[in-house]
N, C-alpha and C positions, 0 to 999 in steps of 0.2 A: 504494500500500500504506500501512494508516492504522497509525500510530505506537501503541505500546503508551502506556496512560496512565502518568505518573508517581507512584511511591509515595512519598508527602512523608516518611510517616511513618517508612517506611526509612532514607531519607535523612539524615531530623531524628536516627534513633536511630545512624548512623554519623558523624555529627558530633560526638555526644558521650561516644563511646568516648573511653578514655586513652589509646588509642597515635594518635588525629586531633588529639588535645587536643592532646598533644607536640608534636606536628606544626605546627600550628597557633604554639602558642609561640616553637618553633623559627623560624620563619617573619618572627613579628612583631620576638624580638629581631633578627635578623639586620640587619630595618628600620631600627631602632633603631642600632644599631651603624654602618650607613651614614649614617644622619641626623645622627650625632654625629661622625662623621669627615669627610662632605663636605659637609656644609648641607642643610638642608631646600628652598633654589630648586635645589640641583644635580638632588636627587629627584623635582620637580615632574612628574607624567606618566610616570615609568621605574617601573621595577620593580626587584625587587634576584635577582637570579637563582643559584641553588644549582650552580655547575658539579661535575658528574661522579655527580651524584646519582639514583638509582634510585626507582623509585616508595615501595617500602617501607623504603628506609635510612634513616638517623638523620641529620637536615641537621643539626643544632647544630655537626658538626666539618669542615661542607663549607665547601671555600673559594667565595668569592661577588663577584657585578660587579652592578654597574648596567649596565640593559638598557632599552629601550624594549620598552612592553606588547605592540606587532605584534610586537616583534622572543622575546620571552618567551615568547607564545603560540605562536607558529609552531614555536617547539624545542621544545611538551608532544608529548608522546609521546602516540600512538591512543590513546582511550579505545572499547572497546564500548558498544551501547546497550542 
């Protein structure tokens, strides 16, 4: 069964909605916040992981670990196609 094509242009246009932006931000400082508390070789390869967070809540007040990327990936939750 052949695969629906992809809509880039959907895509492109929910990436730059305000509440992905947020998102998005939330994200990077998070980064940020760990690169400046444990080093940037401690982060080399891990990810910084949002515990307890839902697809649509607000990470900025979620509390947060370093994770390695299999170990990050493996905890996203189903996405539909």
């Amino acid at each position: 069964m052949a695969r629906k094509a992809r809509n880039y242009i959907k895509e492109n246009a929910w990436e730059d909605t305000k509440a992905q932006v947020k998102r998005r931000e939330a994200r990077n400082a998070a980064r940020r916040k760990a690169t400046k508390r444990l080093g940037k070789t401690a982060l080399k390869g891990k990810e910084v992981d949002h515990l307890g967070s839902n697809r649509k809540g607000d990470l900025s007040k979620r509390r947060t670990r370093v994770v390695t990327k299999h170990a990050n990936r493996i905890r996203q939750p189903k996405r539909s196609h």
